[in-house]
N, C-alpha and C positions, 0 to 999 in steps of 0.2 A: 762551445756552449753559448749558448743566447743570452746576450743580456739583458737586463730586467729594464723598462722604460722608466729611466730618472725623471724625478720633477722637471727637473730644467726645461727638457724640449718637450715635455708632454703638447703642449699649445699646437708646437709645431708640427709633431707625431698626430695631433688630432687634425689639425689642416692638410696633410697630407692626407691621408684616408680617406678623406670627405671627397677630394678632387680624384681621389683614383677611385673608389666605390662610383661615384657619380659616371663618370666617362664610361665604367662599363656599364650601369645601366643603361647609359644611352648608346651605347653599341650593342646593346640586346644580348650581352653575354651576362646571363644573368647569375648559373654558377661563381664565376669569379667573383659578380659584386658580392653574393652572398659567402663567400671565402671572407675577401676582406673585411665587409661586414661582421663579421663574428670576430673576428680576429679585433677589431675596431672594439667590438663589443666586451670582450673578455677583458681587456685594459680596466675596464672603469664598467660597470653595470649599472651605476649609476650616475652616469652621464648620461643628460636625455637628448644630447646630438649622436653619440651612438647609436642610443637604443632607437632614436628615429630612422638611423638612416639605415638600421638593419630589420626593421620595420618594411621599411621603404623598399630593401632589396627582396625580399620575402613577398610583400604585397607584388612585386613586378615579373617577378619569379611565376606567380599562381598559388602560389601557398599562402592561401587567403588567413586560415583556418592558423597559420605559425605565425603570421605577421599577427594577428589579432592576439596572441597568447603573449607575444611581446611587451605590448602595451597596453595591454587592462591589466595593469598593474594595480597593487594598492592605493585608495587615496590619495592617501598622503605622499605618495613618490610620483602622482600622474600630473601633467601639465597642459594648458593648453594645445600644445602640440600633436600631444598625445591621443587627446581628445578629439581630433581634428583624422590622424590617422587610423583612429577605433571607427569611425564615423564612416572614412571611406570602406575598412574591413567588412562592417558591420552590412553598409549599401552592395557588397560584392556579393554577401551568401542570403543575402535576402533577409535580412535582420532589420526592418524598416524601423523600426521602433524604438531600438536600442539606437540606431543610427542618429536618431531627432535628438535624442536624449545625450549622448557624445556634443552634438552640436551647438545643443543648449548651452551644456556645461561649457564650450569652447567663448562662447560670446560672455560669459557673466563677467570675463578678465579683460577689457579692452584695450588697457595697458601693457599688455603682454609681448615680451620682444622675443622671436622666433629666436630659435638655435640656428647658430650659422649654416648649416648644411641644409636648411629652409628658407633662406635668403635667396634672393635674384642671382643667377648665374648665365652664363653664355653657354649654350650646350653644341657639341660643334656640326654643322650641318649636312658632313658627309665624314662618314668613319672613316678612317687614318688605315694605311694600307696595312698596318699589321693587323686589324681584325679584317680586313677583307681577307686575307689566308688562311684566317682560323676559319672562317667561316666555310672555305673552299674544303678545308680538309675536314670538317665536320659531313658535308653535302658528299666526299668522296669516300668519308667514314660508311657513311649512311648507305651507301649505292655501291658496298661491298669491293669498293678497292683502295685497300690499307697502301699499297705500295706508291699510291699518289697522293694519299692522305700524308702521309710521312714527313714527305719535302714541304708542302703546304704548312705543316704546324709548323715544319723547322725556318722557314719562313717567316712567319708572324713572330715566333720568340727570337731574333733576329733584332725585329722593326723595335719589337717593346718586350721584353723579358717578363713583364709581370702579368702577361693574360693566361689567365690561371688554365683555362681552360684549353687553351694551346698545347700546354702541358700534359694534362689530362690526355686529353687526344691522340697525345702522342705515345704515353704510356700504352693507351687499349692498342696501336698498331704493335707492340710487342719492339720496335725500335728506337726505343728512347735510348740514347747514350748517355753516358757519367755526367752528372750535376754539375762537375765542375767544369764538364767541358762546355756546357747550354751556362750554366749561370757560374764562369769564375770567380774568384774569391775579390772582391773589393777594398784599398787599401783606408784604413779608418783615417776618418777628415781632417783639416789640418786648418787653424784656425789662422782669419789670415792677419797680419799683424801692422803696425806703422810701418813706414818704407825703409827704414833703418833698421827694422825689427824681421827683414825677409831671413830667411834662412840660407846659407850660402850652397847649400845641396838643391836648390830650385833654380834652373837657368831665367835667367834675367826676361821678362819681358820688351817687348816691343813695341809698343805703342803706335800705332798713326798719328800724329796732331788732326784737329781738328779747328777750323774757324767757330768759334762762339760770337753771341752777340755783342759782347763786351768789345771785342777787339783782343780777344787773348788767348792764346792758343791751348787748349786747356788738353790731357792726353786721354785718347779712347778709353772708357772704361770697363773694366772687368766685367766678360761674363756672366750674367748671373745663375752661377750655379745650382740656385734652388729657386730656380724656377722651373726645372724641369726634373722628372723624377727622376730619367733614365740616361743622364749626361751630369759628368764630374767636370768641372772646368774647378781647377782649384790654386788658379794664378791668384797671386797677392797683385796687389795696387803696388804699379814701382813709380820710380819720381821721373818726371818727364825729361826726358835731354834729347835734342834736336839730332834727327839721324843723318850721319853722313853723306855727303852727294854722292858717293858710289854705290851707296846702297839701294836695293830695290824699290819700289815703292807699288803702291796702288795706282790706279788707274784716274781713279777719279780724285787723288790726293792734289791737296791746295800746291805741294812741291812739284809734283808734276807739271803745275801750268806755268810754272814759272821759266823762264829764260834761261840757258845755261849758265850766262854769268850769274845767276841770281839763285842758283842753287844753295840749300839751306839757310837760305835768308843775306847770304851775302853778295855786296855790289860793290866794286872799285868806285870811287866817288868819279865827277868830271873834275878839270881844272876848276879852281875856283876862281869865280868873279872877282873884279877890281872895280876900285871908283876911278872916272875917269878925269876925274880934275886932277889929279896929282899926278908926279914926276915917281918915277922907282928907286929909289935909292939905294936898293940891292938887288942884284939878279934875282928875279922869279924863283923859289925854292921850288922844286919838285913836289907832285903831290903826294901826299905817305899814306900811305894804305889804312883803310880804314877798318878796326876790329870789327867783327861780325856782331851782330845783331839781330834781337827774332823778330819776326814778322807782324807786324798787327794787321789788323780787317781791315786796315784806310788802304793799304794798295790795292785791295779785291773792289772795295766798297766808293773809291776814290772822298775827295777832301770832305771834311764837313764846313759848312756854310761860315763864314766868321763875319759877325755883323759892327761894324766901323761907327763909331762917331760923324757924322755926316756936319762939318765943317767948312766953311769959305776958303781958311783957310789949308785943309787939305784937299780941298778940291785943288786950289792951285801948284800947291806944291806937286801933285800930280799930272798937272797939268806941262806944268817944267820937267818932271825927270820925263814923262811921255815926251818932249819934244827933244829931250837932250838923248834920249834911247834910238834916236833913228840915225845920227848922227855917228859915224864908226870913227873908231880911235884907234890908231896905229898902234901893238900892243908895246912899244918901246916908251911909249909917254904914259905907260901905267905905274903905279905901285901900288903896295900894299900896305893901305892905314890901316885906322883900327877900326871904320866901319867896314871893310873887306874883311877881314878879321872877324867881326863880328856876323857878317851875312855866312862865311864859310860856319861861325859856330852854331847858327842858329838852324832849326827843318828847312828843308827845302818849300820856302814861302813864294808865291808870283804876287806881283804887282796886281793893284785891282784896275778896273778898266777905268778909265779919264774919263771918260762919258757914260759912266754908270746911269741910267734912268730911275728915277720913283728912288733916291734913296738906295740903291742895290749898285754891287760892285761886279765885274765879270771877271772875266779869264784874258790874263797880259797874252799880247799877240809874242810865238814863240821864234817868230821873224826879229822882230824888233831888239828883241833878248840876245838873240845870238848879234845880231849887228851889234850892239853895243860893248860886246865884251871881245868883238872882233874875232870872233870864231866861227865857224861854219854852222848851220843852224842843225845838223845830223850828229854832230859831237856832243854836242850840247844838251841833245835829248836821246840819249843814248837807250834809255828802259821808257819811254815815253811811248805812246801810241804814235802813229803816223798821220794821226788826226787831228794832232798838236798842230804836225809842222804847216798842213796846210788850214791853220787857223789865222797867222801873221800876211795873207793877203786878203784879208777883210779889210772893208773899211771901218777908220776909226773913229766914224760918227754913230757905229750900231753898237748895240750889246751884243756879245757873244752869248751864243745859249748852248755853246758847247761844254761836254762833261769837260770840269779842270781835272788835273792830274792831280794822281795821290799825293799828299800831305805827309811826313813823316815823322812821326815822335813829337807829333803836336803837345808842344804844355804851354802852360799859362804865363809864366817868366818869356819867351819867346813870344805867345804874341802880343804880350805888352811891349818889349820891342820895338815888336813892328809898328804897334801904333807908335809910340816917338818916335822914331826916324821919318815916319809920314809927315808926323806934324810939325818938324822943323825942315822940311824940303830936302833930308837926304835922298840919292839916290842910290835906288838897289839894286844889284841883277838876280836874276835866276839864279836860284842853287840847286839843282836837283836832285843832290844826296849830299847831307851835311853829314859830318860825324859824329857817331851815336858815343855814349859816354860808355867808355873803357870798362872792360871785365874781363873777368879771367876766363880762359876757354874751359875749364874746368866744367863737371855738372853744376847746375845748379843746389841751391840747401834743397834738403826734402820738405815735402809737400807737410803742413801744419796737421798732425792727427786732431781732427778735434774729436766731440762726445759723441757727436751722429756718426764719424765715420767707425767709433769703436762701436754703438751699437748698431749698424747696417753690419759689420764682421762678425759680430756675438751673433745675431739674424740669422745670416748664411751659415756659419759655422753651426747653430744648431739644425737649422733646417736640412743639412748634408746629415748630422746625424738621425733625423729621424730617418731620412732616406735611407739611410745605411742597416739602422734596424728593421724596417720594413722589408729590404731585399733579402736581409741573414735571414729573418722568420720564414720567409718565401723558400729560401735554401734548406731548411732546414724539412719542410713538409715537403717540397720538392722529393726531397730523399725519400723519405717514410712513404710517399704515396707511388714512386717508382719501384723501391723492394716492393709491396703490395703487389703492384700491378705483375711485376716477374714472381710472385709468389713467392719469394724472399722474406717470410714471417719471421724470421728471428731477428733479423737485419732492418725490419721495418717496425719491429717493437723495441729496439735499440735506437734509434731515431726516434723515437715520438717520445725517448726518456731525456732525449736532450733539450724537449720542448721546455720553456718558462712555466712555470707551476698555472698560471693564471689561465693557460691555452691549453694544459694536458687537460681541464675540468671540463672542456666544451662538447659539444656533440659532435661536431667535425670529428672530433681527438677519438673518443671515447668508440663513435661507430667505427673507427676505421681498428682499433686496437680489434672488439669484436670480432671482424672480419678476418683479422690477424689472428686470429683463434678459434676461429672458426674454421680455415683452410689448416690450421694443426693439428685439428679435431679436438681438440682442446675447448670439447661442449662447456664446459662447467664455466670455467675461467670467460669466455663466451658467452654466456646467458646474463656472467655478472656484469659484464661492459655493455651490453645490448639495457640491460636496464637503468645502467646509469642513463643511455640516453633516451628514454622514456624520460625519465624523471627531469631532466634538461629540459627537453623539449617534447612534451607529449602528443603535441599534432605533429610529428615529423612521419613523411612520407617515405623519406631515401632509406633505400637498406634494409623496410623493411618486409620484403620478401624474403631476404635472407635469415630474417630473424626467425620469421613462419618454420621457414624450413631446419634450421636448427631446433628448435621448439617440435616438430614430428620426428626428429633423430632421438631427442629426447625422450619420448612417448609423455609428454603434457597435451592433453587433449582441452583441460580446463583452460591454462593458460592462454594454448592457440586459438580456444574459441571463441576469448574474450580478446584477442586482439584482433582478430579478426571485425570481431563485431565495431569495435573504435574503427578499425580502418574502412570502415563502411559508412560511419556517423562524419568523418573527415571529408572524406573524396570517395562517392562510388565512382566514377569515373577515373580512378588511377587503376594501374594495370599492379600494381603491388598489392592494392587493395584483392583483389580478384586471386591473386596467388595465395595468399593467405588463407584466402576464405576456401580454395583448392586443397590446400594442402590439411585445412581443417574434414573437411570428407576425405581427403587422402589415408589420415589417420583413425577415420571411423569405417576402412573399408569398403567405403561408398566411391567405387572407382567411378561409375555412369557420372556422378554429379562433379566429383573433381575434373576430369576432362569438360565438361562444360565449362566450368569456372577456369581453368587456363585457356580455352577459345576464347571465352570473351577478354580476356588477357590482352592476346595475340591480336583480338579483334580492335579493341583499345591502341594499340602500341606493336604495329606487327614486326617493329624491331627489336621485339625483346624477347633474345634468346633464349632466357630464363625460364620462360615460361613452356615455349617450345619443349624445350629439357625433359622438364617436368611430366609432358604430355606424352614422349618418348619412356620416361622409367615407370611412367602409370600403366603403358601398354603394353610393356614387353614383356611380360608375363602369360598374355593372352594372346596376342599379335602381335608376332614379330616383324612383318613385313609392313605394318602401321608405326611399329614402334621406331624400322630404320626411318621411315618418311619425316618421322617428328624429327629427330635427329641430325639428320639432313638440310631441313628447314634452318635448325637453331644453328648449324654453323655456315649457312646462306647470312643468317644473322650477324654473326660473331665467329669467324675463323679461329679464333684463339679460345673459345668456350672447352673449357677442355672437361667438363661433364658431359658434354656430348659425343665428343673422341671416347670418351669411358662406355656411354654407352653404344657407341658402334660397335665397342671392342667386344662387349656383354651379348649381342646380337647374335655376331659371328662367334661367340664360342658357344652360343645354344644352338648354333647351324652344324657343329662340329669343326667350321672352316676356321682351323688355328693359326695358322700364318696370317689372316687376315684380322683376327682377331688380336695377335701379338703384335701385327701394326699399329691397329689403331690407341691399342693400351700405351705403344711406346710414345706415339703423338701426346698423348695425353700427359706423359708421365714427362714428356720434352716441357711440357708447356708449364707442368706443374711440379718442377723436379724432387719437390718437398713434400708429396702426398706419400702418404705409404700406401694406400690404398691400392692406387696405379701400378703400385712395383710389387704389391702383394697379387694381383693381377696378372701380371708379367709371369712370377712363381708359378701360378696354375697354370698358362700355356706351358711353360716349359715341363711341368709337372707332367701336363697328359703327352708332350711328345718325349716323353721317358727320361729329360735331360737330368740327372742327377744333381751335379755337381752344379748346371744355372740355374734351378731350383734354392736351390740352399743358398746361392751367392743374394737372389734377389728379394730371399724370404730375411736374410741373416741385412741385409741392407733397408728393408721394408723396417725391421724391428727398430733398426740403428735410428732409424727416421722420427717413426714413433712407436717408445717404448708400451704404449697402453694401447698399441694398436691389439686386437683381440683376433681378426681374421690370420693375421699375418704369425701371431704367435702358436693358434689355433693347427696352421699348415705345416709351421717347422716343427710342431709338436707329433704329427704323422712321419712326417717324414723322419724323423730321427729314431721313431716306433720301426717303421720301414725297413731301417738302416742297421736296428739291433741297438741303438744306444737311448737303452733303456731311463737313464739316470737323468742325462741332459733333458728327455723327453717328460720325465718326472717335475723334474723343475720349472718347464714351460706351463704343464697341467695344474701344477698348485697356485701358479702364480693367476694364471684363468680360472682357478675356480674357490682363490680368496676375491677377485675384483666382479665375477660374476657366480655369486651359490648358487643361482637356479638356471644354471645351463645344462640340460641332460646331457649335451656329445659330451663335453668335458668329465661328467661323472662318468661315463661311459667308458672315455677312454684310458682314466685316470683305474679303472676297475680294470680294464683288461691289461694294462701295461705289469699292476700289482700281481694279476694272476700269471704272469710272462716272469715273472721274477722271482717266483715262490713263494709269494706274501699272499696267501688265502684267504684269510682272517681280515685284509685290510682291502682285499678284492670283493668279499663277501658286504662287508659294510658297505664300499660302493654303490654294490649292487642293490642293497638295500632303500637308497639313498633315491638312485636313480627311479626305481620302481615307484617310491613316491612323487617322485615331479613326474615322470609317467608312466601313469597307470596302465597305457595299452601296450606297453611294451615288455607285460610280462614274458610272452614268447618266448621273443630273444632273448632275454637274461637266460631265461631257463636253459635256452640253447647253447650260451655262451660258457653254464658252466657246465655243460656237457662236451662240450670238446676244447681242445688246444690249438685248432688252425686257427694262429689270429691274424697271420701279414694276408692272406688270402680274404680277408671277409673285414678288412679295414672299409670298403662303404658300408658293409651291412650295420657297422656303428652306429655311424648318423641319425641320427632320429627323424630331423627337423631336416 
């Protein structure tokens, strides 16, 4: 069952609609907008971003004439918008006047702020390949080959599930497969929560780091889910933790360009420096590995500038340790004080250049560093560029305008520091990876939910539901409009009851039940859904030729000739308009003028089988070699029109050619497997080729179909006269002639079966009966009670 649109996402459920209504206008599938549109509409009729944008699909449509009924609305509910899209309506059917007057009214409001779905939008400049296959399979619709049209819509609902008309498409080739298998069931959205709040049934995400500007490695964020209608990304935000060095990575990932030893942010430090004035007074300790640490932007981005107090007195002091730095020291005559101590505890800092110019400090030559600490000058700059090392054979009267090397875990205790040890003339060496302060390998705490990030997840989390509603409603007519299309009326009026109350009220809904009851011959039940959507929407075009034609089953002539007449004042130019107005002389016996009126039909719309049909059941009464050609044509039109396999089949049994005629009834009755009509059809071939027993199996299944079928209860009513079983045959006859009093066969037969059984007196009454509905059938009565051969003179019955 569908559920009902809650306040909560309504916002969102209206933002949605806008963006999918919109795209398919601009992909020129104009059905679907107008699906969703109505659908959009039925929510709220008094929302004017609705009622505009199904306005909007209507006017793009050509249904000038329903977009305008939209919005000339009353007064008091119209708005400048409104007025603006009466204006256009108004300008399409030549309404100049009405049009000025819309327009007036539109400028009195200046203040007026458009409905969202009237705002500036991007519309996309080349359709998206799933309506390119709709379109393919529309064009191969069109040019009579279903069998390529098929894979093309199953294509397009593929790329994007929701192009309505895909769908549609796919139905009329007679190869749609199960709903579930084109649109599976969706699982309902899951909101996403703070990182301690994940659910433990959700595998863990993975993140890439990324470099941000800050210098902090911040982790890839989450998909956005509702940004797209037709993609579920329903990962929660997890808390960032640095991924293992054996792990895969990306290509273009900051870990990738790093150096093997320097995988996941970690470096083995070098030996550290010493001062060279002092004696050691303990063996050199080893150096201890240093905990891991994560990465800032200063190793990608190298140091930031650090601007010094510009002093006499550090000038000289620089001057000295630069002179005492070229000088190498035996590493025997070193120890370690507490300025060694202190350079190992501090970032890796270089000395500024002794001959800095203008106030500005450079980059210490990388030669002079390594001499000084008596080490090799390649050990010493172990993750350093190679640009370093040949920076130490410059001369030391230039500035270096070389990039320095990255800076590490720069803070403000550290280079205050440095400035003291400058200005009392310590000297420092190179450090190039100090030790970072101790943590535990453990993850880090999680990441601080604040209020933005719970309502960016209330956001997505609703925006996934209205997604979700939108596709089940989709599912839900999916169904109802595939039984339809297979002629599955009971199965397709069982689907449109699981619609939400608000959407079974629509014309979409309402024509398609009609139709549904239409093909069950279920005229009455039918006449009352075809007027609900009159009353819905009174300029509506679609469906209804079929209305026409239900309406001459009927024998309303008043009716048909007044709709006829409306579909004239709407559109003379539609080809349903024309049917109508055919089937209005059809039922005044004015065959010459209805065959006109379906040419120009055909002439209008020469794909429309319908009309074709029509032009076939109009002739074959008179021509029948006119009437195959009509017939012919309309399934050149429509292979699956299975009123025209009925009437080929009608054809060939007035040629007497029964096996051809038994074909093409089975065609029909393949296509249509719910008509009794078709299978009451089938009983008369088998009837005249003397088959007994598949007579009765297909009249006794005909009935099963539909019970108020009249031909079919009509034929097992002879045949069981035929057969001696008088009683059953009684019971068929009363039933036909409480539902129909003024059919003479039925009084007729109902009289001779009573005289077959000894009932004179109630055969006599019959007879009576009959003689009154007609009068020129004195004759036969008279004849009828002069003899007793009834199974012999069963056609002389008939009257009609």
């Amino acid at each position: 069952m569908q559920p009902e649109a809650t306040p909560a996402f309504v916002p969102h459920l209206c933002q949605r609609f806008s963006s999918l209504i919109w795209s398919c206008v601009d992909a020129g599938l104009h059905r679907s907008a107008i699906f969703y549109a109505e659908r959009y509409f039925a929510l709220d009729q008094h929302n004017h971003d609705a009622r505009h944008l199904y306005a909007t699909a209507l006017f793009h449509a050509g249904l000038t004439q329903s977009a305008l009924c939209v919005v000339n609305v009353a007064p008091t509910d119209v708005c400048q918008g409104c007025h603006e899209l009466k204006a256009k309506c108004c300008t399409a059917i030549g309404r100049y006047r009405q049009a000025r007057e819309s327009l007036e009214a539109s400028l009195r409001n200046s203040s007026y702020v458009p409905s969202p779905s009237m705002g500036p939008r991007t519309a996309a400049a080349f359709p998206e390949e799933g309506v390119l296959h709709c379109r393919a399979g529309q064009m191969a619709l069109k040019g009579h080959l279903p069998d390529q049209a098929a894979p093309s819509f199953r294509q397009a609902l593929t790329h994007n599930p929701m192009l309505w008309e895909a769908f549609e498409g796919l139905c009329a080739t007679g190869l749609a497969p199960e709903v579930d298998e084109l649109f599976p069931t969706r699982p309902p959205p899951v909101k996403q929560g703070p990182p301690s709040e994940v659910p433990p049934t959700r595998p863990p995400a993975q993140p890439v780091p990324v470099a941000s500007g800050a210098g902090f490695f911040t982790p890839a964020g989450p998909a956005n889910a509702a940004g797209n209608l037709f993609l579920r990304h329903n990962q929660p935000l997890q808390p960032f933790r640095m991924t293992p060095g054996n792990e895969s990575l990306p290509d273009n990932s900051i870990q990738t360009s790093i150096r093997p030893n320097r995988i996941a942010g970690i470096m083995p430090p070098p030996p550290a420096p010493l001062n060279a004035h002092t004696q050691p007074s303990a063996p050199v300790p080893a150096p201890q590995p240093v905990p891991p640490r994560p990465l800032s932007s200063a190793d990608e981005t190298g140091p930031v500038t650090k601007r010094l107090r510009q002093t006499s007195t550090r000038r000289n002091g620089q001057n000295a340790a630069a002179t005492d730095a070229v000088k190498p020291t035996p590493p025997s005559t070193l120890d370690t004080d507490d300025t060694s101590k202190k350079a190992r505890a501090r970032p890796a800092l270089t000395l500024a250049n002794i001959f800095s110019s203008s106030g500005r400090r450079s980059q210490p030559k990388a030669a002079a560093a390594s001499a000084k600490n008596g080490r090799e000058p390649a050990a010493a700059v172990t993750r350093r560029s190679t640009r370093l090392l040949n920076g130490g054979s410059k001369p030391a009267g230039k500035t270096s305008t070389r990039r320095r090397p990255a800076v590490h875990g720069r803070t403000r205790s550290n280079d205050t520091e440095g400035d003291e040890e400058l200005q009392t003339g310590s000297e420092n060496a190179y450090s190039p990876s100090p030790p970072a302060v101790p943590h535990s390998e453990e993850s880090p705490a999680p990441t601080v939910w604040t209020t933005a990030d719970e309502q960016a997840a209330q956001d997505a989390y609703l925006m996934e539901q209205a997604d979700l509603y939108i596709y089940d409603l989709m599912r839900l007519f999916a169904r109802a409009t595939r039984a339809l299309a297979m002629y599955d009326t009971k199965l397709c009026l069982q689907e449109l009851e699981k619609l939400p109350a608000i959407h079974q009220r629509s014309p979409w809904v309402m024509s398609m039940v009609g139709k549904a009851h239409y093909e069950r011959a279920d005229y009455a039940s039918s006449e009352r859904a075809f007027q609900a959507v009159r009353t819905l929407e009174p300029f509506r075009l679609w469906d209804m030729d079929v209305y026409s034609t239900l309406l001459w089953h009927l024998q309303k002539p008043v009716q048909l000739s007044f709709l006829a007449q409306e579909l004239i004042g709407i559109d003379p130019r539609a080809p349903q308009t024309w049917i109508a107005v055919g089937n209005c002389f059809s039922l005044q016996k004015e065959r010459a003028q209805a065959l006109t009126c379906f040419r120009r039909a055909v002439q209008l719309d020469p794909g429309c089988a319908y009309a074709h049909a029509l032009s076939g059941h109009e002739t074959l009464d008179e021509n029948v070699e006119e009437a195959m050609a009509h017939f012919q044509a309309a399934l050149r039109a429509d292979s699956r029109h299975y009123s025209a396999w009925y009437g080929l089949g009608s054809c060939y049994l007035k040629t007497n050619k029964l096996r051809m005629a038994e074909y093409h009834y089975q065609r029909a009755s393949d296509i249509c497997p719910g008509n009794a009509v078709m299978v009451a059809c089938l009983a008369i071939c088998a009837e005249r080729r003397h088959d007994t027993e598949a007579t009765m199996r297909y009249l006794n299944k005909a009935i099963q179909l539909s019970p108020e079928n009249a031909l079919a209860r009509y034929r097992r009513a002879k045949m069981l006269i035929s057969m001696k079983r008088y009683q059953e045959a009684i019971t068929d006859l009363e039933h036909l002639h409480d539902s129909s009093p003024g059919e003479s066969n039925v009084v007729f037969q109902l009289a001779k079966v009573y005289r077959l059984i000894g009932d004179a007196l109630k055969a006599a009454q019959l007879l009576a009966v009959a003689r009154d509905l007609e009068p020129k059938s004195v004759g036969k009565l008279q004849k009828l009670l002069e003899t007793e051969k009834d199974e012999s003179q069963d056609h002389q019955m008939d009257v009609g």
